[in-house]
C-alpha positions in Angstrom: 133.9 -19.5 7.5 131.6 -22.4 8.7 129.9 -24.7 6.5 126.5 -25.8 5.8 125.7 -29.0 3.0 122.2 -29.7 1.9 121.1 -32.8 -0.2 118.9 -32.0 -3.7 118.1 -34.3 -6.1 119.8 -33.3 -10.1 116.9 -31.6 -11.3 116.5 -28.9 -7.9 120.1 -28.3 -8.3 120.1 -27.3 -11.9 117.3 -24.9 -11.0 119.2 -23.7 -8.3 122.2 -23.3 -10.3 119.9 -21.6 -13.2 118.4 -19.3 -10.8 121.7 -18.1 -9.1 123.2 -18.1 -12.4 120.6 -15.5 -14.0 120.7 -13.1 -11.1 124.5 -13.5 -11.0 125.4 -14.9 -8.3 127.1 -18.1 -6.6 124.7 -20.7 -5.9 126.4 -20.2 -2.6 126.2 -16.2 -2.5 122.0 -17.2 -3.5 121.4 -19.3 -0.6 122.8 -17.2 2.1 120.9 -15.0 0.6 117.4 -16.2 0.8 117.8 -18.1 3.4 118.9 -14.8 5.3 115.5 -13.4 3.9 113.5 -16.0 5.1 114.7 -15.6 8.5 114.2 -11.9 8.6 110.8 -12.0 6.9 109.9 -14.8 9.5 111.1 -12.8 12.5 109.2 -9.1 11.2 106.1 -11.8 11.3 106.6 -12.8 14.9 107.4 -8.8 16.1 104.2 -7.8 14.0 102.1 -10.1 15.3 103.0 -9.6 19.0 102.7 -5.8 18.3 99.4 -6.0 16.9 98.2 -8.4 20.0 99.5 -5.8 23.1 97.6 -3.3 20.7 94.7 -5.7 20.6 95.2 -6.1 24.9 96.2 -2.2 25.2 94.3 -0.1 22.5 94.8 2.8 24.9 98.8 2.7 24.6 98.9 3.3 21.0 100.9 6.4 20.1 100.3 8.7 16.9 103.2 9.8 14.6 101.5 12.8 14.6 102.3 12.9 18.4 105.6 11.4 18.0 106.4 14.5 15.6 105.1 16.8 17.5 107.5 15.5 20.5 110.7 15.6 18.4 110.0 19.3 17.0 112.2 21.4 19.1 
C-alpha cells in the first residue's frame, strides 16, 4: 500500500484526530475516506454539468423514464 504525508499545524491535527476519533475511525481510515468523497462528489459535478449542457444544446434528445419503462416492459 502506497503512501501519502500531508503537513498540518498541532491544532488541525488534533481536530482531525477528534473528528476521526468520534466517528471511530483511523485518522488514516477518515482521510481516505473524505478525500475519496470529495473526488466522487467533484466528478458527479463535472458529468452533471456536461449532461445538463448537451440537454441545453439537444433539448430534443431527452428521453422520459416513462419511455424508458415502457421499453423494458416485456
Amino acid at each position: 500500500m502506497a503512501t501519502i504525508t500531508t503537513r498540518v499545524n498541532a491544532e488541525e491535527k488534533d481536530l482531525i484526530q477528534s473528528y476521526a476519533r468520534f466517528f471511530g475511525l483511523s485518522v488514516s481510515d477518515f482521510i481516505r475516506q473524505t478525500v475519496i468523497e470529495k473526488i466522487e462528489d467533484e466528478w458527479d459535478i463535472q458529468v452533471a454539468d456536461e449532461a445538463y449542457q448537451n440537454y441545453l444544446e439537444n433539448p430534443s434528445d431527452i428521453v422520459l423514464f416513462s419511455d424508458i419503462e415502457k421499453e423494458l416492459q416485456v
